[in-house]
C-alpha positions in Angstrom: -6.4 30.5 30.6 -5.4 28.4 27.5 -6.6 25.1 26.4 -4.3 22.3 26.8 -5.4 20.8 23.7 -6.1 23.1 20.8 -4.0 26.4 22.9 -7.0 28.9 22.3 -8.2 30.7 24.7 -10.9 29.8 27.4 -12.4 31.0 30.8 -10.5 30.8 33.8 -13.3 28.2 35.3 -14.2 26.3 32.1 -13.6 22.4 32.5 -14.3 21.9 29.0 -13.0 24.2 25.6 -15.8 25.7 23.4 -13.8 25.0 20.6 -12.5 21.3 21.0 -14.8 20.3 23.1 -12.4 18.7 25.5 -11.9 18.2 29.4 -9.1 20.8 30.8 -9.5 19.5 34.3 -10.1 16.3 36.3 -13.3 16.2 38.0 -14.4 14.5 40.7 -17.6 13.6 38.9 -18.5 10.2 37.5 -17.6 9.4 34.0 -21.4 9.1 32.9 -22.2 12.2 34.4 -20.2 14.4 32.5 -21.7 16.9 30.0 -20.0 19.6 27.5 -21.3 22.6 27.6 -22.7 22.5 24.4 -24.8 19.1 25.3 -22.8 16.6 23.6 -20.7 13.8 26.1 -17.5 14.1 27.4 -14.7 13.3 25.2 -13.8 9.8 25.4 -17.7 9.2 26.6 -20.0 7.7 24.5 -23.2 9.6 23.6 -24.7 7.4 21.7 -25.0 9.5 18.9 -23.8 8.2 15.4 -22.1 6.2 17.3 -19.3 8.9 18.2 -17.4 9.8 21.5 -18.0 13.3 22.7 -19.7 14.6 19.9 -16.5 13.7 18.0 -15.0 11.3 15.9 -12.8 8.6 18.1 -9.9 9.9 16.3 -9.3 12.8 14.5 -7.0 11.5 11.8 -7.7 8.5 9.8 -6.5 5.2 11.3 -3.8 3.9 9.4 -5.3 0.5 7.5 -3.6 -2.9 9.0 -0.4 -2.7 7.0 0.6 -7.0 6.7 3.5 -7.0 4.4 3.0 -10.2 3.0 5.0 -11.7 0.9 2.0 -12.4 -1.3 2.1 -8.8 -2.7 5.5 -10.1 -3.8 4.6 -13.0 -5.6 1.8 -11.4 -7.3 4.1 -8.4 -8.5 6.5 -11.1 -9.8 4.1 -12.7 -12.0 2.1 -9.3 -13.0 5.4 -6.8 -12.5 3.0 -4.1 -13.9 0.4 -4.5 -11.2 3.0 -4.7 -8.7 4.2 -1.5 -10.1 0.8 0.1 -9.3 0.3 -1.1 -6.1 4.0 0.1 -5.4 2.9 3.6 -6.5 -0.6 3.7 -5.1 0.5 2.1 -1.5 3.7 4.0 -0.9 2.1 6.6 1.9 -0.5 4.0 3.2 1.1 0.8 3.3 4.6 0.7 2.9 5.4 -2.8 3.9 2.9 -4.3 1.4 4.2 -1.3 -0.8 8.0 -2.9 -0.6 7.0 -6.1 -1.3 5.1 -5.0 -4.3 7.5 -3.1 -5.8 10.2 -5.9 -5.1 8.2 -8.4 -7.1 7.9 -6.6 -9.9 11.2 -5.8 -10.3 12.7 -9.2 -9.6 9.9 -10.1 -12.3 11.1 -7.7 -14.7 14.8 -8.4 -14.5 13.9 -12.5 -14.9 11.3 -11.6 -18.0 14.3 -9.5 -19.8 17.0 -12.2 -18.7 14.6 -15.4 -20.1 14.0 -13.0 -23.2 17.7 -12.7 -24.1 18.0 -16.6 -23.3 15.2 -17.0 -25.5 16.9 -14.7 -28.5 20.3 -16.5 -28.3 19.0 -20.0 -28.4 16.7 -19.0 -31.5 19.9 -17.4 -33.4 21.9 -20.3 -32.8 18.9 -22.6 -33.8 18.8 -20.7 -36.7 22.5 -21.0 -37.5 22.3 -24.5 -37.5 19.2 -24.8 -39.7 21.1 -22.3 -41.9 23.9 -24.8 -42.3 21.7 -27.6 -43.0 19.8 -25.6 -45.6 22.7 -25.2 -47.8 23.9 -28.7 -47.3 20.8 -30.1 -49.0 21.8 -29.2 -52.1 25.1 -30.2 -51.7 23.8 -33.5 -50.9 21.7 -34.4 -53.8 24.1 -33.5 -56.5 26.4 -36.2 -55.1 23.4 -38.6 -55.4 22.8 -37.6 -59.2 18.8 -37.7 -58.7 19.0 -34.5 -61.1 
């Protein structure tokens, strides 16, 4: 016989695996009653040890962390696109919702800093132009006066 769980195999009258430590066959036995072989509770029966069930960890893989998406993630990569950049890269397996909205930010951040930058660059060179003109007006100006 073969586990059902972890497919190694087991004797023909075992109701729990050696190996994985859980149940192969319902039993007509109360929950609290149960035992493993090796001492430790039941799976999915708490043993009071390290506060585990079965001798076991609740669940074998990590749980996946609550995963909100919130649009705050957004607003703070559009003000700081570089944090929002790292969050993007450090949340990508984990969180991909907040991960989005991370990444999203920043870039809508980026694309308005570069867009206010060239705003900002023509408005100084036509400032400029037009304090050029006045520049070499002045002189102009004060040889029609005859002050010199």
């Amino acid at each position: 016989m073969y586990c059902k769980y972890c497919g190694k195999e087991i004797g023909e009258n075992d109701t729990f695996c050696p190996y994985c430590g859980k149940e192969q066959a319902s039993s007509s036995q109360g929950g609290a009653d149960r035992q493993a072989p090796n001492g430790q509770g039941a799976p999915g029966q708490y043993n009071g040890q390290n506060g585990q069930y079965g001798g076991q960890p609740p669940y074998p893989y990590p749980q996946p962390q609550y995963d909100s998406g919130s649009a705050g993630w957004g607003v703070l990569g559009f003000f700081i696109p570089l944090v929002g950049l790292i969050l993007f890269l450090i949340w990508r397996d984990t969180k991909p919702r907040s991960s989005k909205k991370a990444g999203i930010g920043a870039l809508i951040g980026v694309i308005v800093q570069i867009i206010f930058a060239i705003l900002w660059v023509v408005v100084f060179l036509a400032l400029f132009e037009e304090m050029n003109e006045y520049y070499y007006m002045i002189p102009n100006i004060i040889l029609q006066f005859n002050f010199v």
